[in-house]
C-alpha positions in Angstrom: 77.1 2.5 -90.7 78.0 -1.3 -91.1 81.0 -2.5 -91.0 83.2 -5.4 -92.5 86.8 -6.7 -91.9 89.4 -5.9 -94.9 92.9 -6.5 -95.5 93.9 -2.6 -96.1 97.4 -1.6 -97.4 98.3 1.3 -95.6 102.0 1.8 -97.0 104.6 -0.7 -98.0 104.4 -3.5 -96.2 102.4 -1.9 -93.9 98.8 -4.4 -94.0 96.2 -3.8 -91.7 93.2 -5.8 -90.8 90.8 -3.1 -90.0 87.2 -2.2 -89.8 85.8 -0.5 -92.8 82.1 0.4 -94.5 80.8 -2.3 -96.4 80.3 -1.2 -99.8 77.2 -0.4 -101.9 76.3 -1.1 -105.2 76.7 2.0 -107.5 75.8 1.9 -110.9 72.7 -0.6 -111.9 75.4 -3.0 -113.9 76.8 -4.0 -110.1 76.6 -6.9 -107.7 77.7 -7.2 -104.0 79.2 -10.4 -103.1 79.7 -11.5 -99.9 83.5 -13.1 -100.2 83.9 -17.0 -99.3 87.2 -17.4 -100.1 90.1 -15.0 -101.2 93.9 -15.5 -102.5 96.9 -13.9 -102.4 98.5 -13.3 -105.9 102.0 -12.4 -106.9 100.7 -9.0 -108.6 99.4 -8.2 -104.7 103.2 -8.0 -104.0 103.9 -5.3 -106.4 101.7 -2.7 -104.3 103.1 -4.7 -100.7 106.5 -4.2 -101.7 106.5 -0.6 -103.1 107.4 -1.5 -106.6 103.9 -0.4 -107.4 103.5 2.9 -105.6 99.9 3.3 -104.7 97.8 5.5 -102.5 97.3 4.6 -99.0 94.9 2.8 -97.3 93.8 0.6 -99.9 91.7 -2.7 -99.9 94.2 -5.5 -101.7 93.2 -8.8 -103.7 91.9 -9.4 -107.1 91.0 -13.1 -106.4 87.8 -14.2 -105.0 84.8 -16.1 -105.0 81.4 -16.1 -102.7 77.3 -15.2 -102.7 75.2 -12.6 -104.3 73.8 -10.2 -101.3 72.3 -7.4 -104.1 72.4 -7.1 -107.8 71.7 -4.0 -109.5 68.6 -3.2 -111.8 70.4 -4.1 -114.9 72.2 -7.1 -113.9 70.5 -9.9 -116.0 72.8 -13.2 -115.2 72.5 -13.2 -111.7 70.0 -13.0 -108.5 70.6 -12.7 -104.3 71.6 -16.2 -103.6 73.7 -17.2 -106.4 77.1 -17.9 -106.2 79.8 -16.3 -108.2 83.4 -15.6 -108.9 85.1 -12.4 -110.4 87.3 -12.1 -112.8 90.7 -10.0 -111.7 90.2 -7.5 -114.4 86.9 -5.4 -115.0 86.3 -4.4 -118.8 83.2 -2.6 -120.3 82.6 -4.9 -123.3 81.0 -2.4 -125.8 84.3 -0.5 -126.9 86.2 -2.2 -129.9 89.0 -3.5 -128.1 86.0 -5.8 -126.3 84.1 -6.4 -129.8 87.0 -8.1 -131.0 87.2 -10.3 -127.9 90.0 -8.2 -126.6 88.9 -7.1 -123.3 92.7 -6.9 -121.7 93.1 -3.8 -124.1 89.7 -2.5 -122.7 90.4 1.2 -122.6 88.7 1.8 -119.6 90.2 -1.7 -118.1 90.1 -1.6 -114.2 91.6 -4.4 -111.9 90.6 -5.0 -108.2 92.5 -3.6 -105.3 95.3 -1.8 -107.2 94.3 2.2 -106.6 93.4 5.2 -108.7 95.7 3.9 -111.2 94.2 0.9 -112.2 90.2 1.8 -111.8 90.3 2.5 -108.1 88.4 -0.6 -107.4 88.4 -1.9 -104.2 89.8 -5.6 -104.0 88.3 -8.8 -102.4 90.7 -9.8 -99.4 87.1 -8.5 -97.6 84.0 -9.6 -95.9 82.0 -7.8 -99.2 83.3 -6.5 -102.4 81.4 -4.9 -105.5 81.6 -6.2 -108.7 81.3 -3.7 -111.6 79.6 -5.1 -114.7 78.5 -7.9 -113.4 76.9 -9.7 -116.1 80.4 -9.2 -118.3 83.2 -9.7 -115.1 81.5 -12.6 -113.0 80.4 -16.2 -113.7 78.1 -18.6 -111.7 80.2 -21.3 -110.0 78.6 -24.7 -111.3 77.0 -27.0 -109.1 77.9 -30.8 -108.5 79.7 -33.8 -107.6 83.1 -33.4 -108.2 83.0 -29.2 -108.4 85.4 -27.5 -106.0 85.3 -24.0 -104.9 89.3 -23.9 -104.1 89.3 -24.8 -107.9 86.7 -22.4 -109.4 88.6 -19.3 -107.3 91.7 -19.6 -109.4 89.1 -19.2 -112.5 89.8 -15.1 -112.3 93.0 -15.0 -112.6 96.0 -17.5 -112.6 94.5 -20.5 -113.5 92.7 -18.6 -116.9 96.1 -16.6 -117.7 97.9 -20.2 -117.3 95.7 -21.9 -119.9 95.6 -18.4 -122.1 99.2 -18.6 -122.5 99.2 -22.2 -124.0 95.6 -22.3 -125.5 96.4 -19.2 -127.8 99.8 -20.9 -129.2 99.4 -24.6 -129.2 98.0 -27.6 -131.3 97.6 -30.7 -130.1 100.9 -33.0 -130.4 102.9 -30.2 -129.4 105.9 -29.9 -127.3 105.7 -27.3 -124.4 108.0 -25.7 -122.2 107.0 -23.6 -119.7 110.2 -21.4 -118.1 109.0 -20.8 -114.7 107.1 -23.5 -111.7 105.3 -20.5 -109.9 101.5 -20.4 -110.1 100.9 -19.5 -113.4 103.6 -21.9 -114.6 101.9 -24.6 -113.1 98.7 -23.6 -113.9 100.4 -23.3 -118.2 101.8 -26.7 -117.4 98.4 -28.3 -116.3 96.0 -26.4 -119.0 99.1 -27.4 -121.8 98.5 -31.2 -120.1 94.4 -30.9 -120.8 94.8 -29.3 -124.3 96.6 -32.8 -125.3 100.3 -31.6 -125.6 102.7 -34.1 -126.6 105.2 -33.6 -123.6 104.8 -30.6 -121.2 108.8 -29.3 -120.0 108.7 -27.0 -117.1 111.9 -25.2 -116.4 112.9 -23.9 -112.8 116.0 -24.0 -110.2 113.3 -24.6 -107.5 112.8 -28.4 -106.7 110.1 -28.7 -104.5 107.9 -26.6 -107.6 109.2 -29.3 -110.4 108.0 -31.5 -108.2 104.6 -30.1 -108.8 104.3 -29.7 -112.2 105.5 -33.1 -111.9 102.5 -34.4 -110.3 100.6 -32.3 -113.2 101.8 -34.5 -115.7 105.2 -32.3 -117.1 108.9 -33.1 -117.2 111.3 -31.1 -114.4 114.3 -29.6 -115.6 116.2 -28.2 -112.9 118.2 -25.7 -114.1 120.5 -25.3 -111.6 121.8 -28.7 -112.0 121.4 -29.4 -115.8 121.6 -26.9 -119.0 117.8 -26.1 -119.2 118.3 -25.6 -123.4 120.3 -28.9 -123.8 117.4 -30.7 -121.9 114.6 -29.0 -124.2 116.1 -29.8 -127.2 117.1 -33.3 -126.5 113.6 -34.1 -125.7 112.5 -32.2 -128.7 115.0 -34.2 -131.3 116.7 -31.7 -131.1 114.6 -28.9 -132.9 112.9 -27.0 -130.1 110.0 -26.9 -128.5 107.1 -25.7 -130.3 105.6 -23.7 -128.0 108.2 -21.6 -125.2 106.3 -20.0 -122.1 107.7 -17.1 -120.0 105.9 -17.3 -116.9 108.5 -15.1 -114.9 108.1 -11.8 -116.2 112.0 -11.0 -115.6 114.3 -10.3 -118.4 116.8 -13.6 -117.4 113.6 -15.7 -117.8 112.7 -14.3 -121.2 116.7 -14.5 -122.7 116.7 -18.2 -121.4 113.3 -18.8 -122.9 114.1 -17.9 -126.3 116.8 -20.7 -127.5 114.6 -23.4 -126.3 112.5 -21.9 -129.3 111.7 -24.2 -133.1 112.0 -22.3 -135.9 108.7 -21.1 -136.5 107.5 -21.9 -133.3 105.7 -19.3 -130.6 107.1 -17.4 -127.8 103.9 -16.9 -125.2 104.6 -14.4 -122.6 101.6 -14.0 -119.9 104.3 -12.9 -117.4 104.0 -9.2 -116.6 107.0 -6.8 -118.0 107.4 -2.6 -117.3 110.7 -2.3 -118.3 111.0 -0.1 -121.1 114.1 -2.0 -122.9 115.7 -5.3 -121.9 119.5 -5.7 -123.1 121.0 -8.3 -124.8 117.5 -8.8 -126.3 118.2 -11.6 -129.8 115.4 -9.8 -132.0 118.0 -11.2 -135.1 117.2 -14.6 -133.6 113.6 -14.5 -133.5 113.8 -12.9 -136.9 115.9 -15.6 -138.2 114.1 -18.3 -136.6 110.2 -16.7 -137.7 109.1 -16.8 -134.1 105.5 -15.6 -133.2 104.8 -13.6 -129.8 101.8 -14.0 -128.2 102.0 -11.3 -125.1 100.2 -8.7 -123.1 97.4 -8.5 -120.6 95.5 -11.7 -120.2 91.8 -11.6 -121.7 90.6 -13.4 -118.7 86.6 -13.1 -119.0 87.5 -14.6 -122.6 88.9 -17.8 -121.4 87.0 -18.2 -117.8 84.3 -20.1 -119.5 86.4 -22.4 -121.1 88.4 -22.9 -118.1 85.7 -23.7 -115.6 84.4 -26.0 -117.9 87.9 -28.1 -118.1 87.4 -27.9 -113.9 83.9 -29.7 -114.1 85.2 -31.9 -116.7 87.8 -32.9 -113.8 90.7 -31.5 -116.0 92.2 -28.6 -113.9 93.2 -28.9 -110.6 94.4 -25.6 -109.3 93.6 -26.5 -106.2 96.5 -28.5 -105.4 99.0 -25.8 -105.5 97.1 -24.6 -102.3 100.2 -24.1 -99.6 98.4 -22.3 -97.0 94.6 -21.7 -95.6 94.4 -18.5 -93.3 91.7 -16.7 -91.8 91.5 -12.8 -93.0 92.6 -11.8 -89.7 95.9 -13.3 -90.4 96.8 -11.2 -93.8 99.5 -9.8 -92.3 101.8 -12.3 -91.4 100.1 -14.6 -94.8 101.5 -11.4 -96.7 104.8 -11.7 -94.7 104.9 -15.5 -95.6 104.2 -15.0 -98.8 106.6 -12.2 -99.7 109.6 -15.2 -98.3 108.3 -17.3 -100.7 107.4 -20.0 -98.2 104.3 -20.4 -99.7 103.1 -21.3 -103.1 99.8 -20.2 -102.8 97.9 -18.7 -99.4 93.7 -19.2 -99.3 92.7 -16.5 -96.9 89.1 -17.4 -95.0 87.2 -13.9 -94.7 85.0 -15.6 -91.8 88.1 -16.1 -89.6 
């Protein structure tokens, strides 16, 4: 049986480089891809850490790009040869969630290298991977001057939950502000930027990332050295932003996001929440003020399009926020780096 180097999760923190079977195609709606390049996300850390408790011996990563080896008999949009990339989350796109261009709510929803609980998919820090409904899940990387893979890989995930979170609450002339530098704040900042905001606020204690979303076009706050509402309001004249993004996914982020809030503006939330209550929660406030709340799983095959497009139009440059290339071999001590938070975002090279 052939073999193929994957970055396997045995227990918490716990990652293995080991020798498994490459996969096969399954059903006649599937494509193996032979992975080019691979990520490390900050959902991978939920399974590395324990706070996700998931079987052993699992296959991690939900963000990757590479080439066609086999497509199934079904698979219409693509042949051996082309070159792809996957979106993190696999939908069917026939049940009604899908019709009405909801495919996050998918009932049968599966996401790569998260275990029996999430579609028991195996992920794409790997030599191969299969993709599952191919013709819904992947799309062909564009060629051309200009086109850059390390771009098109954050397409299937961060970079498409980014621009989801602003392009489903702004208009143009808006004010922004974006709670949270990390990848996905970045990636709202830049996409916020493209979609013709009138001033982009991100809002973090970290300098080194306001730094970045500086170079993206947005205005720091450090909130660790200035009062992160004061600053939003006084470049707001003083009414708010229009649009507020959590891109934390923590409680304190979300209770700091909501007085930077207009009246009658929206609170976008593409961070990712379990708990089941979160106290000290102003639900008078939002009432008071009419806030909107745009939240939940990201619809990412419903945005890639529109995303990839804004990366050939030399809009989105996700690409920048690249700390750290790696050979697959190395996914242990990239997932040890990572998990410090000495890196903003780690590129791992399957062929090394």
């Amino acid at each position: 049986m052939s073999t193929m180097k994957a970055a396997v999760l045995r227990a918490p923190h716990v990652l293995e480089v080991a020798d498994v079977p490459i996969p096969s195609i399954a059903e006649p709606t599937d494509l193996l891809l032979k992975v080019e390049k691979t990520a490390i996300c900050g959902t991978d850390l939920h399974p590395y850490e324990g706070r996700l408790e998931l079987e052993s011996d699992i296959i991690l990563g939900h963000e990757f790009l590479g080439t066609v080896v086999e497509v199934g008999s079904a698979v219409t949009q693509f042949s051996p040869g082309d070159r792809a990339v996957s979106s993190c989350v696999v939908s069917c796109g026939a049940c009604y969630q899908c019709r009405r261009h909801q495919p996050g709510n998918c009932a049968g929803s599966r996401i790569f290298g998260l275990g029996l609980a999430l579609g028991d998919l195996d992920g794409g820090q790997a030599e191969y991977v299969v993709v599952p409904s191919a013709d819904i899940t992947a799309r062909a990387i564009p060629e051309g001057d200009g086109i850059d893979d390390d771009d098109i890989l954050f397409a299937g995930d961060i970079m498409t939950t980014g621009h989801e979170a602003v392009a489903r609450a702004m208009r143009p002339g808006d004010i922004v502000a974006i709670v949270g530098a990390g990848p996905v704040g970045l990636c709202a900042a830049m996409s916020a930027v493209a979609l013709g905001a009138s001033k982009v606020i991100v809002v973090d204690k970290v300098a080194a990332r306001l730094t970045e979303a500086e170079k993206f076009g947005a205005i720091g706050v450090n909130s660790s050295e200035t009062d992160g509402t004061d600053a939003v309001l006084d470049l707001s004249d003083w009414r708010g932003a229009d649009v507020v993004v959590d891109a934390v996914g923590h409680p304190s982020a979300l209770l700091a996001a909501i007085p930077l809030l207009r009246a009658g503006g929206t609170l976008s939330i593409p961070g990712v929440y379990t708990e089941d209550t979160i106290d000290g929660f102003p639900f008078s406030e939002l009432y008071l003020k009419g806030i909107k709340v745009e939240m939940g799983v990201s619809h990412i095959t419903e945005y890639m399009d529109e995303v990839i497009g804004l990366m050939t139009a030399g809009k989105l440059h996700p690409s920048a926020m690249i700390s750290h290339r790696m050979g697959l071999s190395e996914a242990a001590d990239a997932y040890k780096l990572f998990e410090a938070r000495e890196a903003m975002k780690i590129l791992l090279d399957p062929a090394r």
